[in-house]
C-alpha positions as CSV (number, residue, x, y, z in Angstrom):
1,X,5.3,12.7,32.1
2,X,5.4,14.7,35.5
3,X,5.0,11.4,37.4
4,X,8.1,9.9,35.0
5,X,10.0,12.8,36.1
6,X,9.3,12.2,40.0
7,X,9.9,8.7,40.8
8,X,8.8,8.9,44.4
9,X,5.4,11.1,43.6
10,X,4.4,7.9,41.3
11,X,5.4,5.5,44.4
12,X,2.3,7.6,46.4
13,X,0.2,7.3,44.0
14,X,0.4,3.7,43.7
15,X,0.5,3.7,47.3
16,X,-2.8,5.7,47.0
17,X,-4.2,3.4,44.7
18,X,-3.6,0.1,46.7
19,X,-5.0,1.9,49.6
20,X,-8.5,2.9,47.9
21,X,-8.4,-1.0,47.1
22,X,-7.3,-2.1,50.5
23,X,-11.2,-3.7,51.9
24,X,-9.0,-5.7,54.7
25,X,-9.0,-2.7,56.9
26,X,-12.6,-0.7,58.2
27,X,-14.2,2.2,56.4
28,X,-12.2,4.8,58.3
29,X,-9.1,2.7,58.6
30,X,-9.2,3.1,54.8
31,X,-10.0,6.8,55.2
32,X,-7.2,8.0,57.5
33,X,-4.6,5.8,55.4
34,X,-5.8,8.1,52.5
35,X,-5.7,11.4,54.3
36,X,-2.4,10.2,55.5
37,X,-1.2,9.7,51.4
38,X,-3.0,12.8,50.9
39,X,-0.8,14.5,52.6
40,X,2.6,13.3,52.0
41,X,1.6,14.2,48.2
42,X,0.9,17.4,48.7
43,X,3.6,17.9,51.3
44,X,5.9,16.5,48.2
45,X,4.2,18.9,45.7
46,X,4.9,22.2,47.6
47,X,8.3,20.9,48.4
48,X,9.6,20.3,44.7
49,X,7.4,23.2,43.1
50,X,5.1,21.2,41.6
51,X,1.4,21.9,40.5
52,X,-1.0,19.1,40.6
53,X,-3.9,18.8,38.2
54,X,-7.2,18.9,39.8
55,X,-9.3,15.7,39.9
56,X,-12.7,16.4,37.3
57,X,-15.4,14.5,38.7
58,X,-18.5,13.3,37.1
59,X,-20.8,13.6,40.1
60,X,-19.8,16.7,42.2
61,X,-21.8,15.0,45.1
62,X,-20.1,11.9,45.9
63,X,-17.2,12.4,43.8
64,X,-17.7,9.5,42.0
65,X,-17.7,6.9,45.0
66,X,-21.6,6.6,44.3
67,X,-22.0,7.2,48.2
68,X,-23.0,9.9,49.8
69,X,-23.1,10.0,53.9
70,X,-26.6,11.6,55.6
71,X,-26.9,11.5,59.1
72,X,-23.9,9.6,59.6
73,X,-24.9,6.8,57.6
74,X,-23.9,5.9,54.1
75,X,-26.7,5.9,51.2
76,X,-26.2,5.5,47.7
77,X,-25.9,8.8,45.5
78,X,-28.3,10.1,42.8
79,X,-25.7,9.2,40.3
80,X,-25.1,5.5,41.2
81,X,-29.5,5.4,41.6
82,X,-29.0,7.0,37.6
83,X,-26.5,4.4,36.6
84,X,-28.0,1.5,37.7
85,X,-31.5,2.7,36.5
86,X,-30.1,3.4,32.6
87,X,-28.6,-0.5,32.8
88,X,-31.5,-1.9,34.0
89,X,-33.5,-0.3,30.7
90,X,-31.4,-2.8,28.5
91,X,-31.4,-0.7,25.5
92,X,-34.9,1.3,25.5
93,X,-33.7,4.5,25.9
94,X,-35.7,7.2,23.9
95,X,-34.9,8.6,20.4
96,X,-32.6,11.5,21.2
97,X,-33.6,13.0,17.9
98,X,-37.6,13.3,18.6
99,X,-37.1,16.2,21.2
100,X,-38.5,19.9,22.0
101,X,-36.1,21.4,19.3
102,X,-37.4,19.6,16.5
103,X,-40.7,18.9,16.9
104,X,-42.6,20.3,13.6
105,X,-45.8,20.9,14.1
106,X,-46.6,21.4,10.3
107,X,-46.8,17.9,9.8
108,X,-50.1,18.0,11.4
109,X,-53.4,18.4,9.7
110,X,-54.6,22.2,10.0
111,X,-57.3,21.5,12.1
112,X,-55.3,19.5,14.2
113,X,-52.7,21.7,14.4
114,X,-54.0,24.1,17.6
115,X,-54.7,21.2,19.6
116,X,-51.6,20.2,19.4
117,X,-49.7,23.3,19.6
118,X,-51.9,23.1,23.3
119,X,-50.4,19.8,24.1
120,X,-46.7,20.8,23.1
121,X,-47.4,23.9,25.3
122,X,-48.2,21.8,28.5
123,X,-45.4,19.4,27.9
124,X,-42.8,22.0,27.3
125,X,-44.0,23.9,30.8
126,X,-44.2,20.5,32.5
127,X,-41.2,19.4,32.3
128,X,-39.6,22.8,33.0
129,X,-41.6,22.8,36.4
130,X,-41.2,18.6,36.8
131,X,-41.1,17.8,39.9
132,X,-43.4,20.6,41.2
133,X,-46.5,19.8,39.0
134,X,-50.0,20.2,39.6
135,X,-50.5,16.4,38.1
136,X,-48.0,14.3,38.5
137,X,-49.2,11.6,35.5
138,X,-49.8,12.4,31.8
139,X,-51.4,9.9,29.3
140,X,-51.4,10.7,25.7
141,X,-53.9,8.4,23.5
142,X,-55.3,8.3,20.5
143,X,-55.0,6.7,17.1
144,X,-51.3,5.4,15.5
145,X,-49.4,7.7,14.0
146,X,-50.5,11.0,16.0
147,X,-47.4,11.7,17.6
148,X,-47.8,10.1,20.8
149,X,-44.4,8.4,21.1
150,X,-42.9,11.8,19.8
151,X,-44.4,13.8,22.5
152,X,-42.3,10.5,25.0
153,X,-39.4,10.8,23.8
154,X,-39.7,14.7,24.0
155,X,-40.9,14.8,27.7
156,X,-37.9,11.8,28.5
157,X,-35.2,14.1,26.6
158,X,-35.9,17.5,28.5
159,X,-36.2,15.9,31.8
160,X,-32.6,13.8,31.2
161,X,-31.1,17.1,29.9
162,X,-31.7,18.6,33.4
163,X,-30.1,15.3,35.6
164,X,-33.4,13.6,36.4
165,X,-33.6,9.5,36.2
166,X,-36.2,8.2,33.4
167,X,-36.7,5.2,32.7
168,X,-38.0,4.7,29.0
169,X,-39.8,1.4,28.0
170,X,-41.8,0.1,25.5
171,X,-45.1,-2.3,27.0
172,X,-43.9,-5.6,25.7
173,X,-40.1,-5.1,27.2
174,X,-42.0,-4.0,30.9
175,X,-44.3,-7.3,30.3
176,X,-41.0,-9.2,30.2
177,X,-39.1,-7.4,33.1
178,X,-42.6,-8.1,34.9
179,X,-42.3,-11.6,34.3
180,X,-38.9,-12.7,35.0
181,X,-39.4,-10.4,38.2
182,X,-42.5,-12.9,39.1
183,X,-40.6,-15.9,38.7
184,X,-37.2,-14.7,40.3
185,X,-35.3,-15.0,36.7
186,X,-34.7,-11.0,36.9
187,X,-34.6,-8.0,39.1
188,X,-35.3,-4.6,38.0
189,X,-38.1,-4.4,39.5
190,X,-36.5,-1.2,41.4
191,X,-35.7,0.7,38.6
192,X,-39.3,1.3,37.7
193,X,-40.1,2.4,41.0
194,X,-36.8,4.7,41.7
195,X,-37.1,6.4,38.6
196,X,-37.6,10.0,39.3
197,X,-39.7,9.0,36.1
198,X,-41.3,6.2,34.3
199,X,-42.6,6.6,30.9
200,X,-44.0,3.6,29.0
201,X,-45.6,3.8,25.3
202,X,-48.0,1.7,24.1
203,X,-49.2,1.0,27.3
204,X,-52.7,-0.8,27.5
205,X,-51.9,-3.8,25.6
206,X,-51.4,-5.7,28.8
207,X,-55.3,-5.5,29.1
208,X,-55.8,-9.3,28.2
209,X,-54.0,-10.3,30.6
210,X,-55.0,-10.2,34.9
211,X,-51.5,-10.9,35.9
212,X,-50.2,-7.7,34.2
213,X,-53.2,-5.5,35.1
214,X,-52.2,-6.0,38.4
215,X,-48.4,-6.0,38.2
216,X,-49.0,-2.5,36.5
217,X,-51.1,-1.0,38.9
218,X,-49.2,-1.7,41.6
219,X,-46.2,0.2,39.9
220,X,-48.5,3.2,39.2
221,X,-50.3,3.0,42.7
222,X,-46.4,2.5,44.4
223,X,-45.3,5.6,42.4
């Protein structure tokens, strides 16, 4: 509606918009010609009384552009590293329902039961100190059906729920990635390196198999 009303603020902004698009001029080219709109907008704003809504951005640190700029060079922001990370997971993302909050440890045998309440306690403070821990890896084994993915998809919900990259996977669907990677079919390779975390369940099944042994160590040993 405002820009209806104000013919020649919508002219800027299209004249903003082809110059965010404009890639036939350099990097600061591009950037002065913005400033420059910049201006004239808000020159035209204070002129005709007019109060602009403020730009909401996703990512407060790049705002958005997925770039960020250290030491005069340009390097791509946590968010874009997040982004790319949660495509490359095609689909295994954890069970947002299996989290802290609803974790019940009555269905637990009663002699099980204080064990368990000691591993919920370490998970709980681990993830509220993640990154500074003491030990960096957890493994959780033991028979099916003891709440071992749970506890995953608990540790991989927290850590989300406070901005941090995890990359979810089940064994079979890293095999795959791990395969296509080795024959140049597939790369997202990266993402289970950049991952400010890497959780995979059911991990060990790759034990009949050298080729994986390897691949996974290397992963671990990279991380």
């Amino acid at each position: 509606a405002l820009l209806d009303a104000h013919s020649a603020l919508a002219k800027l902004f299209a004249k903003r918009r082809d110059a965010v698009c404009d890639f036939s001029c350099g990097k600061d080219v591009r950037k002065q010609k913005l400033l420059s709109i910049d201006n004239e907008i808000s020159q035209y704003a204070a002129q005709n009384n007019i109060s602009l809504p403020t730009i909401k951005y996703q990512c407060d640190i790049c705002s958005d552009t997925g770039l960020v700029e250290t030491n005069g060079k340009a390097e791509r922001c946590v968010c874009f590293t997040k982004r790319l990370i949660e495509l490359s997971s095609d689909g295994c993302y954890a069970n947002t329902h299996q989290n802290f909050d609803t974790f019940d440890l009555s269905v637990f045998d009663a002699d099980n039961q204080p064990f368990i309440e000691k591993v919920l306690s370490y998970s709980r403070d681990y993830c509220a100190k993640f990154p500074c821990v003491k030990r960096k890896n957890i493994v959780f084994s033991g028979r099916t059906g003891t709440g071992k993915t749970f506890f995953l998809n608990c540790i991989c919900c927290a850590l989300r729920s406070r901005g941090f990259s995890v990359v979810f996977i089940t064994a079979g669907r890293l095999f795959e990635i791990l395969r296509k990677y080795a024959f140049s079919e597939e790369n997202n390779f990266d993402s289970l390196l950049q991952a400010d975390m890497l959780i995979i369940d059911d991990l060990g099944t790759e034990r009949d198999s050298k080729f994986m042994q390897e691949m996974v160590y290397n992963i671990i040993d990279s991380r």
